[in-house]
C-alpha positions in Angstrom: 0.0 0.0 0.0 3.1 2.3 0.4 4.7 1.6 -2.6 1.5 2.0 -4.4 1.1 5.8 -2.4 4.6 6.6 -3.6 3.5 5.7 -7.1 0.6 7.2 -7.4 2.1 10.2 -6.1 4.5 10.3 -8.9 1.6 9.6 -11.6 -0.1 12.8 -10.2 3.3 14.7 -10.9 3.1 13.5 -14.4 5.6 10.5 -14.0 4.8 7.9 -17.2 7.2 5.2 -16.3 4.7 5.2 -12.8 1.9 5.3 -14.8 3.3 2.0 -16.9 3.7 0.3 -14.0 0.3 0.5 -12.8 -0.8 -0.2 -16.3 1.4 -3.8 -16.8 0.6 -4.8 -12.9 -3.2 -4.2 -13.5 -3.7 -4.6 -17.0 -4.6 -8.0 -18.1 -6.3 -8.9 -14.4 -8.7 -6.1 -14.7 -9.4 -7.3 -18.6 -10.2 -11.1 -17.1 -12.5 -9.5 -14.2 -14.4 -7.3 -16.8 -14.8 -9.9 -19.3 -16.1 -12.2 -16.1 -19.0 -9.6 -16.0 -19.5 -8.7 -19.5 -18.9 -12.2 -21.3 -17.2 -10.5 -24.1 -13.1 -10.0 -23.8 -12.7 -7.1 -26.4 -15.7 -4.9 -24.4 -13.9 -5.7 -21.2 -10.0 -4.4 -22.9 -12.0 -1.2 -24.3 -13.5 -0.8 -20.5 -10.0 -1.5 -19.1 -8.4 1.3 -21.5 -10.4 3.8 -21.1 -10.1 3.7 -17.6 -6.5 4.3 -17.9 -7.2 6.9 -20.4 -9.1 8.5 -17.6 -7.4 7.6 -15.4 -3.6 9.1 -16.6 -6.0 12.5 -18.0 -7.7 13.4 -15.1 -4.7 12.3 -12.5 -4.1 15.5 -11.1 -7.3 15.5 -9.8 -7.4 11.9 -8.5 -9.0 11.1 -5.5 -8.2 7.8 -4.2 -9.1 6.7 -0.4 -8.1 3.5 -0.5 -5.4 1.1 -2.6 -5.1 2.1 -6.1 -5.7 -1.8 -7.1 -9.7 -1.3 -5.4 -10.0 2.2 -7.0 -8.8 0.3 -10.7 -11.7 -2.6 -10.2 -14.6 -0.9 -8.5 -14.2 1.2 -11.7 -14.0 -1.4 -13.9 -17.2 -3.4 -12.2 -19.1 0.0 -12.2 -17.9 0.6 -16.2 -18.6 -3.3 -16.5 -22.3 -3.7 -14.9 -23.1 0.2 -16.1 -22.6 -1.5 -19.9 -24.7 -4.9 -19.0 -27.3 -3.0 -18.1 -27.0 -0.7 -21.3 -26.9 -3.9 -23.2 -29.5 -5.3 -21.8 -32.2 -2.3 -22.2 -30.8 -2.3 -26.3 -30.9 -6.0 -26.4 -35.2 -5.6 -25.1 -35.8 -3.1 -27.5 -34.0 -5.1 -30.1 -36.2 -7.6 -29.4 -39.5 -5.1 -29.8 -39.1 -4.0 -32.8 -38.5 -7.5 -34.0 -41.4 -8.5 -32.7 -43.0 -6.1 -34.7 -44.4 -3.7 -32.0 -42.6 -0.7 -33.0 -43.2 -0.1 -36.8 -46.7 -1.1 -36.5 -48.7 2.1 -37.9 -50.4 3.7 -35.0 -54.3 3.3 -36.2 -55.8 5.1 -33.0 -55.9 8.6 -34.3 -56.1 9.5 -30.3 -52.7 7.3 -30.0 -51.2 9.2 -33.0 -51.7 12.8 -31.6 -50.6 11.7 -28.6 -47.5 10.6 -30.2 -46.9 13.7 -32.3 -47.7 15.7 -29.5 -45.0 14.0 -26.9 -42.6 14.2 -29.8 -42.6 18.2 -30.1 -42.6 17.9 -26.4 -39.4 16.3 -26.5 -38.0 18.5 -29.8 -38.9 21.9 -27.8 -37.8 20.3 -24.6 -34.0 19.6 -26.5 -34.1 22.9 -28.3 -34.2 24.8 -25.0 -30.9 23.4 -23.9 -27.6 25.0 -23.5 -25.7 25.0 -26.4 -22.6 22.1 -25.3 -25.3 20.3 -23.4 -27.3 20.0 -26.3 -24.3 18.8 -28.7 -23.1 16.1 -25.8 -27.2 14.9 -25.8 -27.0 14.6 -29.3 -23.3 13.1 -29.6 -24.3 10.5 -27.0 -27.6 10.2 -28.0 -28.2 10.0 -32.0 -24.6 9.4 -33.1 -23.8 6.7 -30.5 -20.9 8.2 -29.0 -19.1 7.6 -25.7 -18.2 9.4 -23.1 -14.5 9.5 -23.8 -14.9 10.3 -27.5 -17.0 13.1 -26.5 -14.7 14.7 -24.0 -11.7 14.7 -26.2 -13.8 16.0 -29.2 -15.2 18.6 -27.0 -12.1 19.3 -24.9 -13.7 18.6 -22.0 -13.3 15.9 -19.0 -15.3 12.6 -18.7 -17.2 14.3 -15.5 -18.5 17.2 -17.2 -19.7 15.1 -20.0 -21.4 12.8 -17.5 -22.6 16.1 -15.5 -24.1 17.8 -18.8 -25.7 14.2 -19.8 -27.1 14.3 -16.3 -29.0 17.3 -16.5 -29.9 16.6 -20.2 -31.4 13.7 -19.0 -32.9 15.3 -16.0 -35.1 18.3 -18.0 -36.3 15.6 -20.7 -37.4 13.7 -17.3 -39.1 16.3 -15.5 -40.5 17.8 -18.8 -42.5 14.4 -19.9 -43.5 13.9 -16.5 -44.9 17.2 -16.5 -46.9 16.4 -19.8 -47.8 13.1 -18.1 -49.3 14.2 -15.1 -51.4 17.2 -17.3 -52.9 14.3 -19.4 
């Protein structure tokens, strides 16, 4: 726990060859515990690597409690379950649209307006947002884009990415329940 103190210390001053050894200590065992939770061995390396990414980027403003080897894998099983449960909400509507549910015309002209109407709810709802917030939404959102990607594109960290997703997220919620709870 020391040593890994002393090392971490120099990672936050910028040291690489500190930085490496974290990286070839924790590497492949981090790969093998996320591809234990995900099943899949190259969406476990891409989990592992961008946590390093993160990781060396945002190390000046590291703040790690305890060892540096529990900080590396409760980051990986939160990156690890966080894309299960992605996969598993894509993989159920996947399997609605295949079941026909979601290209069936709406017949109910009721239904329809309904639709139409929560769909300018949600266009008016986007257009109000900041401008960056917006672009993240739509980045993440239509063009399929992660985190990661979107912070170096943007120039921006990981966390405000998150953050402006959050809120994002957070007026679309309030807004539709708003239009809910008026119906």
């Amino acid at each position: 726990m020391l040593n890994e103190l002393f090392i971490l210390t120099k990672i936050k001053e910028g040291d690489i060859k500190a930085f490496e050894e974290i990286f070839r200590r924790y590497y492949s065992p981090l790969c093998w515990y996320a591809a234990g939770i995900t099943g899949e061995m190259e969406v476990a390396e891409e989990i592992v690597e961008e946590l390093f990414y993160v990781f060396w980027k945002d190390r000046e403003h590291l703040q790690i409690f305890q060892s540096v080897k529990s900080y590396l894998y409760k980051s990986v099983r939160n990156e690890a379950l966080q894309y299960c449960q992605h996969k598993e909400v894509k993989e159920r509507y996947r399997e609605y649209v295949l079941a026909g549910n979601a290209t069936e015309p709406v017949s109910d002209p009721h239904r329809q307006m309904e639709y139409e109407e929560l769909q300018g709810l949600i266009r008016h709802t986007l257009d109000k947002l900041p401008g960056r917030r917006l672009r993240i939404f739509e980045m993440h959102r239509m063009e399929g884009k992660k985190y990661a990607e979107i912070a170096s594109q943007l120039s921006l960290s990981v966390k405000t990415v998150e953050a402006e997703m959050t809120k994002a997220l957070r007026t679309l919620r309030n807004e539709i329940d708003n239009y809910i709870l008026t119906k």
